[in-house]
C-alpha positions as CSV (number, residue, x, y, z in Angstrom):
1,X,9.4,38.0,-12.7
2,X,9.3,36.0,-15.7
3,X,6.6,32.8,-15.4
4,X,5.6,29.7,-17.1
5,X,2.2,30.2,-18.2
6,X,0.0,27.4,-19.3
7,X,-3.0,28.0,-21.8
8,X,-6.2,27.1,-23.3
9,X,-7.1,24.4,-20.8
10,X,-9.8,23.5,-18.2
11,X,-8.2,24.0,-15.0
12,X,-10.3,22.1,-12.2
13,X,-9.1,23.8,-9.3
14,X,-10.5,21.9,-6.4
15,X,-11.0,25.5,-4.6
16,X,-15.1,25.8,-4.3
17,X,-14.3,29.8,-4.7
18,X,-13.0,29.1,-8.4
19,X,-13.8,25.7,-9.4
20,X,-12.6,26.3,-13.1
21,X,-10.3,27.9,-15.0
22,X,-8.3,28.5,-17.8
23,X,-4.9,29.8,-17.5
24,X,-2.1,29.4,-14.7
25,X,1.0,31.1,-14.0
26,X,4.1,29.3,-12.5
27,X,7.2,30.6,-11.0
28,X,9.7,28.9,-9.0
29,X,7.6,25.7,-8.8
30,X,5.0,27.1,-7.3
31,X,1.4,28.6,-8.9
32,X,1.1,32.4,-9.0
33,X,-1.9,33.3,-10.6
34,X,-5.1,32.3,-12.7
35,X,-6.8,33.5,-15.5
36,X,-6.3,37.5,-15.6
37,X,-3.7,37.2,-12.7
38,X,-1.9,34.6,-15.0
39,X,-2.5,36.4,-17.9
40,X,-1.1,39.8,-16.3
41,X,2.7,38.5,-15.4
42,X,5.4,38.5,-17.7
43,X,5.6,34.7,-19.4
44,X,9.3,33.7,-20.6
45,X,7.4,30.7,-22.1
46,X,3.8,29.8,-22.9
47,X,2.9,26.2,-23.0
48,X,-0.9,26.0,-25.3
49,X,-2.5,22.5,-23.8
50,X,-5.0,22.5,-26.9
51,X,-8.0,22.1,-24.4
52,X,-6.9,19.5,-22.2
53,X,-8.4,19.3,-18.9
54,X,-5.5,19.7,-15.5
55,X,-6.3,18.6,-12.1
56,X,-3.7,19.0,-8.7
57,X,-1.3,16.1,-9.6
58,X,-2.9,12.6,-7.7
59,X,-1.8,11.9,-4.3
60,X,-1.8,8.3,-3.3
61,X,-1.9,7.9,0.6
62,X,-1.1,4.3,0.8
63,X,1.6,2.8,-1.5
64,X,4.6,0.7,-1.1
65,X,7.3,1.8,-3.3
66,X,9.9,-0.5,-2.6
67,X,8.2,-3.6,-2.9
68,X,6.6,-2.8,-6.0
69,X,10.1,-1.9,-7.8
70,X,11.4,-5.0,-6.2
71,X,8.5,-7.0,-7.0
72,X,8.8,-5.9,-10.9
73,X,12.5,-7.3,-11.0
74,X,11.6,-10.4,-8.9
75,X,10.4,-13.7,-11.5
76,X,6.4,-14.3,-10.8
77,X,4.1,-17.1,-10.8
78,X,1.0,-14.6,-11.4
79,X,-0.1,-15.9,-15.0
80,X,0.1,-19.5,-13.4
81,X,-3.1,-21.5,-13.5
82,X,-2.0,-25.0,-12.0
83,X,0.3,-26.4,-9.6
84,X,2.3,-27.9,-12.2
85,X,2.8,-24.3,-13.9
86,X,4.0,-23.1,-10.9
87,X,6.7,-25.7,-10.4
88,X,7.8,-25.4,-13.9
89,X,8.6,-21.3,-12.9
90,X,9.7,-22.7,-9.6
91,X,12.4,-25.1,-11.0
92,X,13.6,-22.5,-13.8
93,X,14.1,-20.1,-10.9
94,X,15.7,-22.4,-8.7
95,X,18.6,-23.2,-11.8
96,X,19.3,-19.8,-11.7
97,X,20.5,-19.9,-8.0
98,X,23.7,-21.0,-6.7
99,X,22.9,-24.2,-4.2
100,X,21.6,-23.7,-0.5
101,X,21.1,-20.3,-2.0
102,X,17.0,-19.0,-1.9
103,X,14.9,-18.5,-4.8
104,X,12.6,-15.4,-4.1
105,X,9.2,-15.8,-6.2
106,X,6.2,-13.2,-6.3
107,X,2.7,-13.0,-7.4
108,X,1.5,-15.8,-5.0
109,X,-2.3,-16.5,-4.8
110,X,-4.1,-19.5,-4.0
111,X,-7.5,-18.9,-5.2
112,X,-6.9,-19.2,-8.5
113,X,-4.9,-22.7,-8.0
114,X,-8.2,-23.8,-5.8
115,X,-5.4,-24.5,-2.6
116,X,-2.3,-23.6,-1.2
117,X,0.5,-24.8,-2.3
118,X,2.6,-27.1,0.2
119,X,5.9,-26.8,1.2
120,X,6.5,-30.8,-0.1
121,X,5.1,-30.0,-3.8
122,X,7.9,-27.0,-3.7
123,X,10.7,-29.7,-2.7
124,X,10.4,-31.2,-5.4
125,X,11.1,-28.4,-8.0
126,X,13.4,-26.3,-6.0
127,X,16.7,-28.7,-5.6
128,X,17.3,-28.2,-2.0
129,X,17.3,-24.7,-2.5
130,X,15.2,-22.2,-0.1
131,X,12.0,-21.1,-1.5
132,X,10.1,-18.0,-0.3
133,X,7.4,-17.2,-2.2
134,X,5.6,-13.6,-1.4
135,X,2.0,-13.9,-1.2
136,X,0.5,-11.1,-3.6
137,X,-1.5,-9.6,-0.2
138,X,1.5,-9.0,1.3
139,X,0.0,-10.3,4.4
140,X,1.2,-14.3,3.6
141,X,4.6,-16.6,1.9
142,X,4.8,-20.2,0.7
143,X,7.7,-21.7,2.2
144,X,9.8,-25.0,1.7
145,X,10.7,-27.7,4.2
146,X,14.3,-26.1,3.4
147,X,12.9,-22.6,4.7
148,X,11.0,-24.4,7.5
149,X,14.0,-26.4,8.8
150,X,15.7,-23.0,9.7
151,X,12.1,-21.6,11.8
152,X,12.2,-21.7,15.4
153,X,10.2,-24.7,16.4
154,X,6.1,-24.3,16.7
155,X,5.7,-21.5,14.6
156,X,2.6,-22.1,12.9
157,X,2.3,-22.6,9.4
158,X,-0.6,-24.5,6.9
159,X,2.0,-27.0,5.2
160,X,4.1,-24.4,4.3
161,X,2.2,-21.0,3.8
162,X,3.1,-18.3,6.8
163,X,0.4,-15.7,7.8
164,X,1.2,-12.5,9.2
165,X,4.0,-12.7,12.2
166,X,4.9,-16.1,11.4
167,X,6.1,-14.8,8.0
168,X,8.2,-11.7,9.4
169,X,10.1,-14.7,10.6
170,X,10.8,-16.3,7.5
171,X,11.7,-12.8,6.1
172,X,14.3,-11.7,8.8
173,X,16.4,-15.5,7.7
174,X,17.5,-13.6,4.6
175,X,19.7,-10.6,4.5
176,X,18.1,-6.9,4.5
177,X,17.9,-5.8,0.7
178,X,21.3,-3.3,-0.2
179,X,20.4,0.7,0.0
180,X,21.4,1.0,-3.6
181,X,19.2,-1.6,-4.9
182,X,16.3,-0.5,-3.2
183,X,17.2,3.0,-4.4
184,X,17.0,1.9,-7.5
185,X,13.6,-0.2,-6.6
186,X,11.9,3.1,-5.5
187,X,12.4,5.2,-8.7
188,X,11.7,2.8,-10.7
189,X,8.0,2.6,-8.5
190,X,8.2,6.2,-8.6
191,X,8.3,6.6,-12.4
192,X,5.6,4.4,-12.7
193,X,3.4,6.4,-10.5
194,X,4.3,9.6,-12.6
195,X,2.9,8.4,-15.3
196,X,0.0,7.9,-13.7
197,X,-0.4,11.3,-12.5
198,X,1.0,10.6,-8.9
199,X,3.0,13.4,-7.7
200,X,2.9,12.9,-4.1
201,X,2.4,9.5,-1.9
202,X,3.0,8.2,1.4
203,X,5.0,5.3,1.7
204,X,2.9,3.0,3.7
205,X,5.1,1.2,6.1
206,X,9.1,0.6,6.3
207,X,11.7,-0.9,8.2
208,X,8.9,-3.3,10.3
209,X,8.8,-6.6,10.1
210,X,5.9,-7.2,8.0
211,X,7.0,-4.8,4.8
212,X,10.5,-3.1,5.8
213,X,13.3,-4.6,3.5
214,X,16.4,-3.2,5.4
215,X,16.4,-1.7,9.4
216,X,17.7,1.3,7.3
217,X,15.5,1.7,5.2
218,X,14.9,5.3,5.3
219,X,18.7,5.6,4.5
220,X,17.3,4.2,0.6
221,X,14.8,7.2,0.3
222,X,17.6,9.7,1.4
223,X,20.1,7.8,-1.1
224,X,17.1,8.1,-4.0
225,X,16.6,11.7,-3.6
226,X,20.2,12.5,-3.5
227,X,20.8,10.7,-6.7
228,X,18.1,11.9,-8.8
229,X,16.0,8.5,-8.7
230,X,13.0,10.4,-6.3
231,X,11.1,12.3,-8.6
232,X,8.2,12.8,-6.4
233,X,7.2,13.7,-3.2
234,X,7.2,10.9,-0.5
235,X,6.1,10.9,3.1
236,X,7.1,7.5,5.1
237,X,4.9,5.8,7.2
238,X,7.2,4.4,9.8
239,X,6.4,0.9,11.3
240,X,5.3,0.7,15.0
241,X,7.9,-2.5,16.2
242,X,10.4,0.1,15.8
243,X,9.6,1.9,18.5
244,X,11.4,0.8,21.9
245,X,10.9,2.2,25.5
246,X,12.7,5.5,26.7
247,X,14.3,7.3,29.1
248,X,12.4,10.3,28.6
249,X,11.6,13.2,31.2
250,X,8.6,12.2,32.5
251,X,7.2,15.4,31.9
252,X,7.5,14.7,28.2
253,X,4.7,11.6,29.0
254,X,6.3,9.4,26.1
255,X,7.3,5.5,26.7
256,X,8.5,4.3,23.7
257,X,9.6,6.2,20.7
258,X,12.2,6.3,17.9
259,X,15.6,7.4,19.0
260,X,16.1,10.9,19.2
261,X,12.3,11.6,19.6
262,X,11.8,11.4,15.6
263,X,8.3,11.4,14.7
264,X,5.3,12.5,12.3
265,X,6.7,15.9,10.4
266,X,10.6,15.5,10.1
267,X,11.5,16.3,6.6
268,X,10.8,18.6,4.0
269,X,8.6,19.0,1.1
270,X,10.2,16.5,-1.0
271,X,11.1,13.4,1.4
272,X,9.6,13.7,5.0
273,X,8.5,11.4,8.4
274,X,4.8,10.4,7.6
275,X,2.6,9.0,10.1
276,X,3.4,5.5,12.2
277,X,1.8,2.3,11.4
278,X,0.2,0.1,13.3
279,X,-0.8,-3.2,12.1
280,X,-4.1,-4.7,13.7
281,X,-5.1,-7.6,11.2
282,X,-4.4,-9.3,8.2
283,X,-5.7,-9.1,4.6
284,X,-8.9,-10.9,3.0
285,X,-6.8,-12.1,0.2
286,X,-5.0,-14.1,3.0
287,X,-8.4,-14.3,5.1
288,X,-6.6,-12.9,7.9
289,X,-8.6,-9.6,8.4
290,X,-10.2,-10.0,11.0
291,X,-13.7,-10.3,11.0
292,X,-16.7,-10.2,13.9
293,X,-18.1,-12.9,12.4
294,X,-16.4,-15.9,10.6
295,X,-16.0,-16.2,6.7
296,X,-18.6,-17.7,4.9
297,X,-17.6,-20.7,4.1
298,X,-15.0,-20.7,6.3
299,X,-15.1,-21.2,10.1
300,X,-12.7,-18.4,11.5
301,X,-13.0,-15.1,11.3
302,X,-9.5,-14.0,10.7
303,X,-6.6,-13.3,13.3
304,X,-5.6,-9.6,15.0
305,X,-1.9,-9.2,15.0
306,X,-1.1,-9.5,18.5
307,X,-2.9,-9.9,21.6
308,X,-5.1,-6.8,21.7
309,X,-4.0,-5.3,24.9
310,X,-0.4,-5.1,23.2
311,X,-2.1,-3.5,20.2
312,X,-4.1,-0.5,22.1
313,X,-1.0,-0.1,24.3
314,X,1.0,0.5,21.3
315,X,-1.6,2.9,19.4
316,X,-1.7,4.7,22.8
317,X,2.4,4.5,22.5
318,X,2.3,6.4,19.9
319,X,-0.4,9.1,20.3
320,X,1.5,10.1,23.9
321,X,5.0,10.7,21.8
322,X,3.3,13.3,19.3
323,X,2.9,10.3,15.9
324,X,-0.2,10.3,13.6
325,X,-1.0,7.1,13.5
326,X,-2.3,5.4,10.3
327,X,-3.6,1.9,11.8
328,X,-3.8,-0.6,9.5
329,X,-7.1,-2.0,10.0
330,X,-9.3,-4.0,7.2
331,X,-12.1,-6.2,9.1
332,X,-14.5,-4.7,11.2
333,X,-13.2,-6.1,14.7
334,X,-9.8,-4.6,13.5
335,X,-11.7,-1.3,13.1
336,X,-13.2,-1.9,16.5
337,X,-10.2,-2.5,18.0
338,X,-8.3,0.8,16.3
339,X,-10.9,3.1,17.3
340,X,-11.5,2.0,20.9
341,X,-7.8,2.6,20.9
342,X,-8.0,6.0,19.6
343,X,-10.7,7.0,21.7
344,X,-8.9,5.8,24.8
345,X,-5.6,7.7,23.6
346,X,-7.1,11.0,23.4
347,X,-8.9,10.8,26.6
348,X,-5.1,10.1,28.0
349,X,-3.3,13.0,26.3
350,X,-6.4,15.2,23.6
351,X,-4.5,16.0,20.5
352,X,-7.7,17.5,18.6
353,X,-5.7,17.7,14.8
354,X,-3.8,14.5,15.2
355,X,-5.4,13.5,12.5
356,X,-5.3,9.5,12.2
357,X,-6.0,7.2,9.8
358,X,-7.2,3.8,9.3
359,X,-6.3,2.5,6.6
360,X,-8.1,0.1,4.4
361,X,-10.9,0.3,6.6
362,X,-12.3,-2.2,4.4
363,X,-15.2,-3.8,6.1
364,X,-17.0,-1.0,8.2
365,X,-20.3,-1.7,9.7
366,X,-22.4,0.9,9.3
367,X,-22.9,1.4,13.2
368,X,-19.1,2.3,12.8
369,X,-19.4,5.2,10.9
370,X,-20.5,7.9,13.8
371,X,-17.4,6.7,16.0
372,X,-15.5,7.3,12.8
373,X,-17.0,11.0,12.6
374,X,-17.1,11.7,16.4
375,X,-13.3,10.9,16.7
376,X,-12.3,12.7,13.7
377,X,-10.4,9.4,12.5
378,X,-9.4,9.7,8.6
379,X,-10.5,6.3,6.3
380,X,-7.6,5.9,3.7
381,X,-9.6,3.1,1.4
382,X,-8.2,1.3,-1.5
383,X,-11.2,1.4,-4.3
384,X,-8.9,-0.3,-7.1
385,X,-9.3,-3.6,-4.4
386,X,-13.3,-3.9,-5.1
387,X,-12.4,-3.9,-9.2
388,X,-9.7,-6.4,-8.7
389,X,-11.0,-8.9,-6.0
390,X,-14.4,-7.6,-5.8
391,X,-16.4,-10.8,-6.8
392,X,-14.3,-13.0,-4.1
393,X,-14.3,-10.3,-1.2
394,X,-18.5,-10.4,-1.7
395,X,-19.0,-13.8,-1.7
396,X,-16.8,-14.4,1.6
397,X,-18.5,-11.5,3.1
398,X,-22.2,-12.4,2.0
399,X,-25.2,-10.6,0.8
400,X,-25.4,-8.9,4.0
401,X,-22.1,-7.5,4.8
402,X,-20.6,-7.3,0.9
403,X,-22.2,-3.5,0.9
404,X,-19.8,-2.5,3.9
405,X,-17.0,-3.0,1.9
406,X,-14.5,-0.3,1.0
407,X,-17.2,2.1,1.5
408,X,-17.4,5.8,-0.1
409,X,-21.0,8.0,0.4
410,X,-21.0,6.5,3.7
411,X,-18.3,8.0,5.1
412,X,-18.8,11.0,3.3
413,X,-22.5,11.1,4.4
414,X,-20.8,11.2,8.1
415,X,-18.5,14.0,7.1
416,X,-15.7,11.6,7.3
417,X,-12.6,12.7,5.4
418,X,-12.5,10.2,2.8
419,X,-9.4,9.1,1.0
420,X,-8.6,7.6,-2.1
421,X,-5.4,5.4,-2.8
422,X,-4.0,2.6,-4.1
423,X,-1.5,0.0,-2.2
424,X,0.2,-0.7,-5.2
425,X,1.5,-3.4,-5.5
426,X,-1.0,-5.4,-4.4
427,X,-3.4,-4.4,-7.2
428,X,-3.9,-1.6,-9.8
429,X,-2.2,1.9,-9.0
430,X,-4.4,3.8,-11.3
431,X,-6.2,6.8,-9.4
432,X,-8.1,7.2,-12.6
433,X,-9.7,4.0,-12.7
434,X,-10.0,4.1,-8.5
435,X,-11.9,7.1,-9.3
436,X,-14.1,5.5,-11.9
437,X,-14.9,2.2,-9.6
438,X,-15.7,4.7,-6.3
439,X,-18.7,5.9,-8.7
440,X,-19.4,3.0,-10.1
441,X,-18.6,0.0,-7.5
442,X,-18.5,-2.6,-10.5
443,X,-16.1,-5.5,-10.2
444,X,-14.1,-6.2,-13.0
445,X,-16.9,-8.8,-14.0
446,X,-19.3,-6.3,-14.0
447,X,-20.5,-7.3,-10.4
448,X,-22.0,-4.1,-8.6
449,X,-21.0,-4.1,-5.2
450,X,-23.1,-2.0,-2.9
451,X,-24.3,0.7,-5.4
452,X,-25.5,3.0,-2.3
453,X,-21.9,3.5,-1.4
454,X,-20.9,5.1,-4.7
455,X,-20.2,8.2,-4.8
456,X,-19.8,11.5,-7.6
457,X,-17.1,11.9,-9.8
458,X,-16.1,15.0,-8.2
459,X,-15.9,13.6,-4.7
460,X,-13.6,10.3,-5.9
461,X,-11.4,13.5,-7.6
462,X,-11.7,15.2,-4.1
463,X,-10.1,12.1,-2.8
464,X,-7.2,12.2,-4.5
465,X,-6.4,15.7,-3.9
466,X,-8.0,17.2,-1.6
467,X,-8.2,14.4,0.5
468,X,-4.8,13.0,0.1
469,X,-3.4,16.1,0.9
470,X,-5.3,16.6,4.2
471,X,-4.5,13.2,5.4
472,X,-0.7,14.0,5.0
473,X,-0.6,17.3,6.1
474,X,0.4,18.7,2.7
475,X,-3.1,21.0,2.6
476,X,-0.9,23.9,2.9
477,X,1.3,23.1,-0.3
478,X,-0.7,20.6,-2.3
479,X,-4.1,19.3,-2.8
480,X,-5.3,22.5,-5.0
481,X,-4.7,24.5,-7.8
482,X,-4.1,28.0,-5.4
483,X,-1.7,30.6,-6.1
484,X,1.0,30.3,-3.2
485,X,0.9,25.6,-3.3
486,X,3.2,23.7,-5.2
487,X,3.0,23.7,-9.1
488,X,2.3,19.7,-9.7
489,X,0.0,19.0,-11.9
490,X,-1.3,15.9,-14.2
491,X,-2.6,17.0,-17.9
492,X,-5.9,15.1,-18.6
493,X,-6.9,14.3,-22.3
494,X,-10.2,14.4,-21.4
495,X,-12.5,15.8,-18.5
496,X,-13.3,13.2,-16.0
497,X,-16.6,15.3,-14.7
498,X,-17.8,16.1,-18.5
499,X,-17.1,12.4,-20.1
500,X,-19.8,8.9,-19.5
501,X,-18.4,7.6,-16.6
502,X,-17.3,4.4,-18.0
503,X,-14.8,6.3,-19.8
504,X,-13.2,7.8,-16.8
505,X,-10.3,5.1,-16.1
506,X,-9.5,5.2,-19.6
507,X,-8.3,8.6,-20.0
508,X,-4.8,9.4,-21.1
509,X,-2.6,11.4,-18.7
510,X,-0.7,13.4,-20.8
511,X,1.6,15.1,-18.5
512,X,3.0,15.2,-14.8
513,X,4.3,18.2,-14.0
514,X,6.2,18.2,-10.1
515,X,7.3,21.8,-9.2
516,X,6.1,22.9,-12.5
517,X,8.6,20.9,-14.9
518,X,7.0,18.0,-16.7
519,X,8.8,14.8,-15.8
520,X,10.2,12.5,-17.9
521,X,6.7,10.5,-18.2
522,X,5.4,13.5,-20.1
523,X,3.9,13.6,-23.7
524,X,3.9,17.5,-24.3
């Protein structure tokens, strides 16, 4: 047996038996020794890493590849700081677009116009064209009276902006997006996660109604692996309006499921059948998580998805036909509502390693945290949200529920299962400087956002890896540097627990390494 055997490093193994070392063995993609085990095998080719520092390659639990590949190719009004600037992209786009045809715009945010848009002021610049322009939450659009025209009659809307349902209406008026180009949308997502040391993510939601982009959209990941433009491992999260009432024996106990029973761990290593998702609430970039108490400054606290009968029914749905479910859940009365649900499901039918998620869980109170831990729920959290938006999420949440959000020692403190990740594209897909904000809870301006919830260097890494892989059943293959799991590995420049930890999001990722072959995104 002739290995690859990688040098003069510091190998932070994530296994509390052997924390460190400094040599690795790998053959046939997968890890077969450390240090003197390493050392003892036959090497066909020795790889010196000149003292970097090499973790388990990044997992991020909660991403959505498509829409950030598409939303890189789509023209955005982001950089705009007026209404008028964002007519001036909206006309150029709408010259580009053959008439009665629609002009797709992202990077939609009111807050820094002061107000939304309305669908009169995009009339005017879009020449009788359809406008639909993606709010950057994912959770909202700005429509025209063109788009509006074509919308069954009462569907609510503020002059023009969607929330929520009333926007997976707008979306299902276009075509679904073509296999190949979203093929080509996920590796382009993909090589941008590589080079940030992702090796392995979940795929947070496709085919639905909210984020799918095709009712075969799992045909796109199949198409991207087969062509050599899926260069890392992805799990899909399936959304839960797929599933539709069967005829099942009624010893099975399942009501509604995907056709041909499909569910959580259909796949292989590479591209598999993640958890199902559930959505319960909106965003707080939209202000549509939903809250127990109202906004400040606002008087409503946000809006559930459905009516919440329909939502436990379908969590319960789900539990009885074998899913894990990862419930999107962001405001505390969403959190509520997912974990009386998941309480109530395993009292139906105990499944005691289901292992669900919420995910975001982005505003838990802290008398939430002991349900969290008794029910053995995981919290997936997003930590790059509190560098981005930090400063507006604590001043509509207040002095007295800002230190709830995105929480880290607090679940840990629980012996929660805590999860880093990133929901790219809605903000900054660095796990590096995710890691470096769950220690340091600093917004972007420097704002410090409930400094009790920070939590160790080590623990954010723990996160990533250790974390990441228990949440998507990968602990078996990935997660750790253990002779036996998968040889994917990102190259550090520096050590993350030995540098200040203000330097910790800047450190250069010199290699990704997926079944021990450095990808493309590479530097050795």
């Amino acid at each position: 047996m002739l290995c690859t055997r990688l040098t003069n490093a510091r190998f932070l193994t994530m296994e509390p038996d052997r924390p460190v070392a400094h040599e690795l063995g790998i053959w046939r993609g997968r890890i077969v020794g450390l240090d003197e085990e390493a050392a003892a095998l036959p090497a066909r080719r020795v790889v010196d890493l000149q003292g970097a520092t090499v973790l388990p390659g990044f997992i991020d639990s909660h991403v959505h590849l498509a829409w950030t590949g598409l939303k890189a190719g789509t023209p955005s009004i982001a950089s705009c700081g007026t209404v008028e600037e964002v007519l001036a992209v909206v006309a150029g786009a709408a010259a580009q677009v053959p008439e009665g045809g629609w002009v797709n715009l992202a990077g939609y945010d009111q807050r820094p116009l002061g107000r939304h848009l309305t669908a009169v002021e995009l009339d005017k610049a879009s020449g009788g064209r359809k406008v639909f322009m993606m709010h950057d939450s994912g959770h909202g659009c700005m429509v025209n009276t063109a788009v509006l025209e074509l919308l069954p009659p009462g569907l609510p809307h503020e002059e023009g902006f969607l929330a929520e349902a009333a926007m997976g209406v707008a979306r299902a008026l276009r075509l679904p997006h073509a296999q190949e180009d979203l093929a080509d949308a996920i590796g382009r997502a993909a090589r941008e996660c590589l080079a940030e040391g992702v090796t392995s993510c979940a795929e947070a939601g496709i085919a639905g109604s909210l984020f799918g982009h095709s009712p075969v959209e799992l045909g796109a990941y199949q198409l991207a692996r087969e062509t050599g433009r899926l260069p890392l491992r992805v799990q899909l999260m399936v959304a839960a309006d797929r599933l539709h009432p069967v005829a099942a024996h009624a010893s099975d106990g399942i009501p509604r499921a995907l056709d041909l029973g499909l569910r959580t761990g259909f796949g292989d290593e590479y591209l598999s059948v993640g958890a199902l998702k559930v959505y319960t609430d909106g965003g707080m970039m939209a202000r549509t998580a939903a809250l127990s108490s109202p906004y400040e400054g606002l008087d409503h606290a946000g809006q559930l998805q459905e009516e919440p009968d329909l939502l436990v029914q379908t969590v319960i749905d789900g539990h009885l036909a074998g899913w894990q479910l990862a419930i999107h859940a962001i405001g505390d009365r969403a959190v509520d509502l997912a974990l009386d649900a998941l309480e109530r499901a395993q009292r139906i039918r105990p499944r005691p390693d289901a292992r669900h998620r919420i995910e975001h869980a982005g505003l838990v109170r802290p008398d939430q945290l002991a349900r969290f831990a008794r029910l053995g729920v995981i919290a997936v959290v997003q930590p790059n949200f509190l560098r981005s938006f930090g400063d507006d999420y604590a001043a509509i949440m207040g002095e007295g529920r800002s230190p709830w959000l995105y929480r880290g020692k607090g679940f840990l403190k629980h012996g929660i299962t805590l999860v880093g990740s990133s929901d790219r594209p809605v903000t900054d897909g660095s796990p590096l400087r995710a890691v470096q904000f769950m220690v340091e809870r600093a917004s972007a301006s420097g704002h410090v956002i409930g400094p009790s919830e920070g939590t160790t260097v080590e623990q954010a890494l723990r996160a990533y890896t250790v974390g990441g892989a228990f949440a998507c059943h990968w602990e078996d293959s990935l997660g750790s540097l253990t002779p036996g799991k998968c040889a994917d590995l990102v190259v550090l420049a520096d050590d993350p627990t030995a540098v200040e930890t203000s330097r910790v999001g800047g450190i250069d990722v010199v290699a990704t390494f997926v079944d021990g072959q450095a990808t493309e995104e590479s530097k050795l």
